[in-house]
C-alpha positions as CSV (number, residue, x, y, z in Angstrom):
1,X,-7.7,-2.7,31.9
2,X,-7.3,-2.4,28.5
3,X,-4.2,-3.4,26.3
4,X,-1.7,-1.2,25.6
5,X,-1.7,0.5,22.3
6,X,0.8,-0.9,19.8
7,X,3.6,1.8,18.7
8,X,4.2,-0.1,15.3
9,X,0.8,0.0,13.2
10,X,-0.3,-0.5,9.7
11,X,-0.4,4.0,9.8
12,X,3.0,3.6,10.1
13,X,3.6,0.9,7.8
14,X,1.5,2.8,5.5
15,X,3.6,6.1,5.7
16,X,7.3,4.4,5.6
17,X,5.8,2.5,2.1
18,X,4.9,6.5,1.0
19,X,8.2,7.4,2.2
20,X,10.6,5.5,0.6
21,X,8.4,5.4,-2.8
22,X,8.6,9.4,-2.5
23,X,12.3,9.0,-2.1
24,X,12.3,6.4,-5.6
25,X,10.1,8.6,-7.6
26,X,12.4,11.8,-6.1
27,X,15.8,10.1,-7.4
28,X,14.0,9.6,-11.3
29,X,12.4,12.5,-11.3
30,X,15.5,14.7,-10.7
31,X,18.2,12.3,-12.7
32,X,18.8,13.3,-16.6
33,X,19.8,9.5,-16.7
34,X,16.9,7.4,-17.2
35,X,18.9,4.4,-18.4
36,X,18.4,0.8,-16.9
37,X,21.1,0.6,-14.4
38,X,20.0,3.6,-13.1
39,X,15.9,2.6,-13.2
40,X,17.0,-1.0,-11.7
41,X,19.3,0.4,-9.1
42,X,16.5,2.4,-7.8
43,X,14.0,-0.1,-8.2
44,X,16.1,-2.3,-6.4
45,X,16.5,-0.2,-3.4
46,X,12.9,0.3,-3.3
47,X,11.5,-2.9,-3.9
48,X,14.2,-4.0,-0.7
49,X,13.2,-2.0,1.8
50,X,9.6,-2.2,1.2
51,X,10.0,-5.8,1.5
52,X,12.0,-5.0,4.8
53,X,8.2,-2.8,5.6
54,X,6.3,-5.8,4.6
55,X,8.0,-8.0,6.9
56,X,8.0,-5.5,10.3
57,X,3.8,-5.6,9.3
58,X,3.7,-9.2,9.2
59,X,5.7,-9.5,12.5
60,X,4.6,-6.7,14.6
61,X,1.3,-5.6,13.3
62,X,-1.1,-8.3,12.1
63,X,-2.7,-10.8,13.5
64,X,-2.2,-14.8,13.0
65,X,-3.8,-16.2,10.0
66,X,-3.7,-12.2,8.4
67,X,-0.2,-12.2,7.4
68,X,-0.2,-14.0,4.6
69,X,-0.6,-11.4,1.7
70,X,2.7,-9.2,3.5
71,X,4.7,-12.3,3.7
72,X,4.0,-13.4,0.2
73,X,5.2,-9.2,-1.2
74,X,8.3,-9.3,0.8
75,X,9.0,-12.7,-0.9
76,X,8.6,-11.5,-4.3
77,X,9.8,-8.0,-3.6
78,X,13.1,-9.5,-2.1
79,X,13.5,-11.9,-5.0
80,X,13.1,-8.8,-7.5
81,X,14.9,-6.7,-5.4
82,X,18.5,-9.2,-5.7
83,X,18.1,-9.7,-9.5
84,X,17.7,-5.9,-10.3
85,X,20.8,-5.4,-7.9
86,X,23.4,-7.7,-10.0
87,X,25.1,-4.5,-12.3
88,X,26.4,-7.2,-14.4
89,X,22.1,-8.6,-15.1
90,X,21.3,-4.4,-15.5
91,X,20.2,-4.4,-19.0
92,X,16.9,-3.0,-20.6
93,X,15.3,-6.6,-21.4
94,X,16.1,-7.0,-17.3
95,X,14.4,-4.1,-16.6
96,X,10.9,-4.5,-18.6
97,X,11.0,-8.5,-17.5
98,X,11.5,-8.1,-13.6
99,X,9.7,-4.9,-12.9
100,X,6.7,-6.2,-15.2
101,X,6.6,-9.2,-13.6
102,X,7.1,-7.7,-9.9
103,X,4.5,-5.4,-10.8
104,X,2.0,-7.5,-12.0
105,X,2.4,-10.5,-8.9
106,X,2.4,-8.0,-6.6
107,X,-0.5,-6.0,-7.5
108,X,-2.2,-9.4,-7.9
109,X,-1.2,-10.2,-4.7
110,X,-2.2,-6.9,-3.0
111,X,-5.8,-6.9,-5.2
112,X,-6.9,-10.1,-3.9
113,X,-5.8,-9.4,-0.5
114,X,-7.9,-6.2,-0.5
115,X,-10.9,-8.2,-2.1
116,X,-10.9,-10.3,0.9
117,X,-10.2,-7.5,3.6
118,X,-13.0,-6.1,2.0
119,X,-15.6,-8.7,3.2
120,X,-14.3,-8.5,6.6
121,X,-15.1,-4.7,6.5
122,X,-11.3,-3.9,6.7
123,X,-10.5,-0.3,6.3
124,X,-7.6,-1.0,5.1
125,X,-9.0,-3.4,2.3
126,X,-9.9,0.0,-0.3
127,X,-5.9,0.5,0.0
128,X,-4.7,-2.6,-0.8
129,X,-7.1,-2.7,-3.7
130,X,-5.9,0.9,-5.2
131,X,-1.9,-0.3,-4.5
132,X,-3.1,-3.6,-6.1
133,X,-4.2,-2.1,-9.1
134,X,-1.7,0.5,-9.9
135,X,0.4,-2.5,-9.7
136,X,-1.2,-4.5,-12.5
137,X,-1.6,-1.2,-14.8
138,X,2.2,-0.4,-13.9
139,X,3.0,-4.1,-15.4
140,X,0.5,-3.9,-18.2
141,X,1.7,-0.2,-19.7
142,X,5.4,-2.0,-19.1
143,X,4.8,-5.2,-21.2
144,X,3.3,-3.1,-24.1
145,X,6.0,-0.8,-24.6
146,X,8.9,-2.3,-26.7
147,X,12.4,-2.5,-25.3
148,X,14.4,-1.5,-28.9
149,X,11.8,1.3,-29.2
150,X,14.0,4.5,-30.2
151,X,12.6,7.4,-31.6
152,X,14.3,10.3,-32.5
153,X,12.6,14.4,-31.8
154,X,13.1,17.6,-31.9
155,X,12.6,21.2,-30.3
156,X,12.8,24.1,-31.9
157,X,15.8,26.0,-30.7
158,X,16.2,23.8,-28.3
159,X,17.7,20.7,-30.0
160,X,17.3,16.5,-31.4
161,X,16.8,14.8,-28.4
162,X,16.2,11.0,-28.2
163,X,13.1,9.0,-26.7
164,X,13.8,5.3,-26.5
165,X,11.7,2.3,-24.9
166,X,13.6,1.9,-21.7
167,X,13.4,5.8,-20.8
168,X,9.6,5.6,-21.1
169,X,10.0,2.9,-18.8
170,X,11.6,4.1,-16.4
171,X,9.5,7.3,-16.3
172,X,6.6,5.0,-15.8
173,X,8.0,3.6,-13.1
174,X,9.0,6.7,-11.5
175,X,5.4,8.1,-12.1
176,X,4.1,5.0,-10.1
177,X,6.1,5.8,-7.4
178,X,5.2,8.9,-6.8
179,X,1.5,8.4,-7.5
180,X,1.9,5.7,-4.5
181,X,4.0,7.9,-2.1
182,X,0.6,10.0,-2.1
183,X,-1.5,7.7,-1.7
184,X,0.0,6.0,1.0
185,X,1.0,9.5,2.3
186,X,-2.5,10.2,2.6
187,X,-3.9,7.0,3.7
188,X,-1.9,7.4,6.4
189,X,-2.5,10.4,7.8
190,X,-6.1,10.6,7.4
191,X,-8.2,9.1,10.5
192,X,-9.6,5.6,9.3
193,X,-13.3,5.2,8.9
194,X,-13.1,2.6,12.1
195,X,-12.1,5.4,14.1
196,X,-14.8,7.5,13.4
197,X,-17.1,5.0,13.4
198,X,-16.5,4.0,17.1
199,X,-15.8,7.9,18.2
200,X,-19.5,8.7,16.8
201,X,-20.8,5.1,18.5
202,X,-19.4,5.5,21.8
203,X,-21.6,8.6,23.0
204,X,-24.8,6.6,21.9
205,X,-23.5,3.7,24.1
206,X,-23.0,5.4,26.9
207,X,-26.7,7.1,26.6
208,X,-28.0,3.8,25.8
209,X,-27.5,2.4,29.4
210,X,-30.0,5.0,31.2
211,X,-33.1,3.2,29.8
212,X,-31.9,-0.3,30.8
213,X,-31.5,1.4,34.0
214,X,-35.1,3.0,33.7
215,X,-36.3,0.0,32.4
216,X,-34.7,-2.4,35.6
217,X,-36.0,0.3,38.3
218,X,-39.7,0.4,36.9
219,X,-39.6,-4.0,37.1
220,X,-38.2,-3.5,40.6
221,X,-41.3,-1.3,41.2
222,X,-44.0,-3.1,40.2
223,X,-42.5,-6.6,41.7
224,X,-42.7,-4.7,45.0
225,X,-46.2,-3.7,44.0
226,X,-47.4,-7.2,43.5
227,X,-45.8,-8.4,46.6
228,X,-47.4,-5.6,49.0
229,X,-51.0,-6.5,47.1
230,X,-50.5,-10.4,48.2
C-alpha cells in the first residue's frame, strides 16, 4: 500500500512565499509613501510570515538532515523581521543596513542550499538558486545606493518632484518582491520535472516486464527439453 500523499508540500510552500511577496510588492507599488517606516513596516510583515512559511517546510515537508537551509531563513528572517518592526529603530540608515544584510544572508543561504540540491538532482534546487540570487543582487543594488542621496526633478507641466536614496530603496525592494511573487507563482504551479519524468517512465516499466516474462518461459522450455532428452 503506498503512503498517503502529504497535503502540506514544498508546491504549497512555494505559492504562500509568491503570495505574500505579491501582497508586499502590491502595498509599495500602490502607496505614494515610499518612506522608511512605510518600506520597514512592509518588510517586516513580509520577512515574518515567510519565516512563519519557512518553518511549516521545515516541520511538515522535508525530510531529516534536509532542513537545515529553511531553518537557518526563518532564523534570520525572524531576527530582521523584529528590528524592522521597532517604529522607534524605522529610520533610513535601518532600512539600507537590515534589508541589505537580510538580503544578502539569505540569498547566500538560499544559493548554497540550491548548489547542493542541485547535486542530488533536486528539482527544487534551480529555485532556490534563482531566489538565492535575486537575494544577493537585491543586497548588492541596496549597499550601493547612498542613504542622504536626494535629488531634485522636474516635469514639465507636471511639477518639482523629489528623488531621494531611501525611495529608490524602497522601490527596489518592492520590485524584488514582485519579481519573486512570480517566480514562485510559477514554480508552483507548473508540474516539476520529477513528475514528468516518472509519468513518461512508468509506461516503459510496465512494458518492460513482458520480456522478463518471455525471457523466464523460453528457460522453462528448454530445461524441460533437456530433461525429456536425458
Amino acid at each position: 500500500m503506498s503512503a498517503p500523499a502529504r497535503a502540506f508540500t514544498m508546491r504549497n510552500v512555494q505559492l504562500l512565499r509568491a503570495l505574500f511577496a505579491a501582497v508586499a510588492a502590491l502595498m509599495i507599488t500602490f502607496s505614494s509613501d515610499h518612506s522608511a517606516p512605510v518600506g520597514l513596516s512592509v518588510f517586516s510583515g513580509f520577512v515574518l510570515v515567510t519565516a512563519l512559511i519557512q518553518v511549516l517546510a521545515a516541520w511538515l515537508v522535508l525530510p531529516a538532515g534536509s532542513r537545515w537551509p529553511q531553518v537557518l531563513l526563518a532564523a534570520f528572517g525572524i531576527i530582521a523581521g523584529m528590528a524592522s518592526g521597532v517604529p522607534a529603530w524605522r529610520s533610513d540608515d535601518l532600512f539600507f543596513v537590515v534589508v541589505s544584510v537580510w538580503a544578502i544572508v539569505t540569498g547566500g543561504v538560499e544559493f548554497l542550499a540550491g548548489i547542493r540540491a542541485r547535486r542530488t538532482a533536486d528539482p527544487l534546487a534551480r529555485d532556490a538558486i534563482t531566489i538565492g540570487a535575486l537575494g544577493i543582487l537585491l543586497g548588492v543594488v541596496l549597499l550601493l545606493i547612498p542613504a542622504g542621496f536626494v535629488q531634485e526633478y522636474t516635469i514639465d507641466k507636471a511639477g518639482t518632484f523629489l528623488l531621494s536614496g531611501i525611495i529608490l530603496g524602497v522601490g527596489m525592494f518592492g520590485g524584488y518582491a514582485a519579481i519573486v511573487a512570480v517566480f514562485l507563482g510559477i514554480a508552483g504551479l507548473t508540474p516539476k520535472r520529477a513528475d514528468a519524468v516518472a509519468a513518461a517512465t512508468a509506461p516503459h516499466a510496465a512494458v518492460g516486464a513482458h520480456p522478463a516474462t518471455a525471457t523466464d518461459t523460453d528457460q522453462s522450455a528448454a530445461s524441460a527439453e533437456r530433461g525429456g532428452e536425458r
